[in-house]
N, C-alpha and C positions, 0 to 999 in steps of 0.2 A: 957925745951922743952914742946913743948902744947902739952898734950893727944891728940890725934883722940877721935874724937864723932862716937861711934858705934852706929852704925843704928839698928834701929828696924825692925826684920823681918815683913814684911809684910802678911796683912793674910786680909779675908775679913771682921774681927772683928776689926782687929785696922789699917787699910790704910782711907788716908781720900780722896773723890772720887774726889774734886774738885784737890787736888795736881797731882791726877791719870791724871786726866780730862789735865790738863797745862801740862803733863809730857809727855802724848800720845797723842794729838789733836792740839795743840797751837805753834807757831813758832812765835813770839809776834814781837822779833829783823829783824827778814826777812821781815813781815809785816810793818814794820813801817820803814827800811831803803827802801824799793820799793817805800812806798806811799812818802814819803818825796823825793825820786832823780826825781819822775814824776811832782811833786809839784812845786820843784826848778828851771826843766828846761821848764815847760808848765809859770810859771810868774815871774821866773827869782828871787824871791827871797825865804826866810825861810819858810815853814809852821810854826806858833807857837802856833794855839790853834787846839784842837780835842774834840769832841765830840766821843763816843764809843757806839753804840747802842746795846741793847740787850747785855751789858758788861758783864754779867756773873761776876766774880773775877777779872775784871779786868786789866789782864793779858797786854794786848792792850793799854790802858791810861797810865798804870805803866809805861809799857816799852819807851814809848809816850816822859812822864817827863824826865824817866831819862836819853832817848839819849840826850839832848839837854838842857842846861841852861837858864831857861825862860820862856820852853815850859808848858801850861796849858791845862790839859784834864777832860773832864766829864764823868764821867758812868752814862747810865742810864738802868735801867732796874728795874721791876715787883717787881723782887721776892724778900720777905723780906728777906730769909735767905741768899742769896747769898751774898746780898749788904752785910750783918752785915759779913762774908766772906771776902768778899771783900775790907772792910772798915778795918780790924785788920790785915791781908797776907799785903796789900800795904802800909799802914804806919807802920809796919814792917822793909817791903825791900824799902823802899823809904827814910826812917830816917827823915830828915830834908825837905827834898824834898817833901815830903807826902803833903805839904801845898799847894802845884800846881795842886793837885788831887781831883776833889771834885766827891762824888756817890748820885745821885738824884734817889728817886724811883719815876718811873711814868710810862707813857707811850710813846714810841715812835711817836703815832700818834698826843700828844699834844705836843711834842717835849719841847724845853727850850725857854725861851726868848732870851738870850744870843747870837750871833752871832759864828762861827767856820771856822776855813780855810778850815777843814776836817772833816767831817763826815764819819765813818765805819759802816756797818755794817755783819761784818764774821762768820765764822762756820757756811752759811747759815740760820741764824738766821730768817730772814726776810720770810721763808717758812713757817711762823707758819699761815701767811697769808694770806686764801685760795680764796678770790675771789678778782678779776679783781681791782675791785674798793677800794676794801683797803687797794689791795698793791698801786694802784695810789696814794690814799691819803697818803700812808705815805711819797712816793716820793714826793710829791708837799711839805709837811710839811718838811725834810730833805733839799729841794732843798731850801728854805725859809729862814731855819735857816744855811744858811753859808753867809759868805762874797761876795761878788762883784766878787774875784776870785777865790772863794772856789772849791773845789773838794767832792764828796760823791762816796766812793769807798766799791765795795760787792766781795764777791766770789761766785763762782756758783762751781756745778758739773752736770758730766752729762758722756753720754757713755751707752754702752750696756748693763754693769754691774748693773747699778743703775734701773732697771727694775725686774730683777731677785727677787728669793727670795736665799738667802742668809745668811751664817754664817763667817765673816772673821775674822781669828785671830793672830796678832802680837805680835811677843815677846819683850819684854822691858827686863833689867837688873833684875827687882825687882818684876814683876808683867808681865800677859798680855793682850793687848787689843782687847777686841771683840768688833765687829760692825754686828751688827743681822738685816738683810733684811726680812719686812714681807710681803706678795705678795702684787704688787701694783694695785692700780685700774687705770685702764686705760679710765674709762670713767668721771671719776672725777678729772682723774691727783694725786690720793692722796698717799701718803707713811706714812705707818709707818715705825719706826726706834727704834734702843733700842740702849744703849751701855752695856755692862756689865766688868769688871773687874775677870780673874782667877790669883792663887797667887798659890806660887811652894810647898806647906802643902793642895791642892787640893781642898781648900775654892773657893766660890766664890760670886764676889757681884753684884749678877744679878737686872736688870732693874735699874743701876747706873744712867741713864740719856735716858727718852723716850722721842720721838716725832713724832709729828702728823702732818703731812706736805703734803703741795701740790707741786709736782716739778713744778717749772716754769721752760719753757727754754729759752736757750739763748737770742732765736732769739725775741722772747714777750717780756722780759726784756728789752731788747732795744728800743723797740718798746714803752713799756711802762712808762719807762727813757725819753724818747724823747714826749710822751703826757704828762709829768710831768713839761714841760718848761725845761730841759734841753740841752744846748748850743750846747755840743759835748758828745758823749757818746763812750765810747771807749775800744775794748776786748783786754784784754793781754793773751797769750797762752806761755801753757809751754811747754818749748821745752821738745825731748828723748832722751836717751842715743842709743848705739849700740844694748844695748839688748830690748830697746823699753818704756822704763820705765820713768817715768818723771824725768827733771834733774833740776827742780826748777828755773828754767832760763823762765822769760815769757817776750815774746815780742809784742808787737804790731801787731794786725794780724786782715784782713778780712773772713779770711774762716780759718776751723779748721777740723779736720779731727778724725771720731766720732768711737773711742776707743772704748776697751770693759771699761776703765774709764779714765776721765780729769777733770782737775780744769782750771778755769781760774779768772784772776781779771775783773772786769766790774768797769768802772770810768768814772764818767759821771761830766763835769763841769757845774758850774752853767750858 
């Protein structure tokens, strides 16, 4: 009979924030069966290569491979430490697979050579962004490097909530997640953001992951999707439950209706 592997209590001396980070933040399987059923029925056949911007660990490329036999993904992203992260967790969990995986450090705005059916770029990433013009440019570089029928798909947020200053915190099994709100400016459009990690021995590991961001909204993103030469640009919205709450179900929508908080997908084809 196998032993069970006991788990290590967690604490904020030995939890490691990037697993935190994929445990509380990341839905990698959700993300990549939505982009893929849009993919299939907007050209009728597979997506099989992806580009993952701003990859972080890769969470998004990993998952990418391993739904599909064939499929080939890129990470790219800055940070030396993540990638090296990145590059040992996914040929880990990939095995054999790993080979369909490759993590480039650069930058977004010079993008790859290489051609993609699918470009991502999630967790809001692209907010790091703060003026007009270079979030266009990264759109025109994105819209560049995909295929003929290629797709470049983001998430946004937004609502009433995302303005506040704020402290919210979730429970997980192991650990919980905080998300720290610091007042926003409104005349710059900017936000800072924190996340922090607490663990049930009353440790905590604050300032786990900050950022410095400009909300964009909606309706400018599109706007700005569409002076980027793209074809069709297009909002999915998530539906609610009875008690109001999101139920993870997004559809196709022109108008949306502005919560105290919503996500939505933005997918814009080439």
């Amino acid at each position: 009979m196998k032993k069970k592997t006991k788990k290590v209590k967690l604490t904020a001396k030995t939890a490691d924030k990037f697993e935190l980070y994929e445990a509380s933040v990341q839905t990698p399987d959700v993300d990549v069966a939505f982009v893929s059923k849009l993919f299939k029925k907007k050209t009728k056949r597979a997506a099989m290569s992806l580009r993952e911007d701003f990859c972080g660990t890769g969470a998004f490329a990993a998952e990418w491979v391993r739904s599909k036999r064939e499929r080939t993904a890129v990470g790219l992203d800055l940070c030396e430490e993540t990638l090296a992260v990145a590059q040992v967790r996914q040929a880990d969990t990939l095995k054999r697979a790993s080979d369909r995986l490759h993590f480039v450090k650069g930058d977004v705005l010079e993008g790859t050579q290489e051609k993609s059916d699918v470009i991502v770029a999630f967790n809001f990433s692209y907010c790091c962004f703060k003026e007009r013009e270079t979030l266009l440019a990264y759109f025109k570089r994105a819209r560049n490097d995909l295929n003929a029928d290629g797709c470049f798909a983001l998430d946004i947020h937004g609502g009433v909530e995302v303005f506040a200053e704020l402290e919210e915190e979730t429970d997980h099994k192991r650990f919980s997640y905080v998300w720290d709100q610091e007042p926003y400016d409104p005349i710059n459009g900017y936000a800072f953001r924190k996340i922090h990690f607490r663990f049930p021995d009353g440790t905590e590991m604050k300032d786990a992951f900050v950022y410095d961001w400009r909300l964009w909204g909606l309706a400018e993103m599109r706007d700005i999707l569409r002076d980027a030469g793209f074809s069709d640009v297009v909002v999915y919205w998530e539906g609610t439950t009875k008690k109001g709450d999101g139920d993870g179900i997004f559809s196709k929508a022109d108008t949306g209706v502005n919560d105290d908080a919503w996500i939505a997908y933005v997918v814009a084809w080439r």
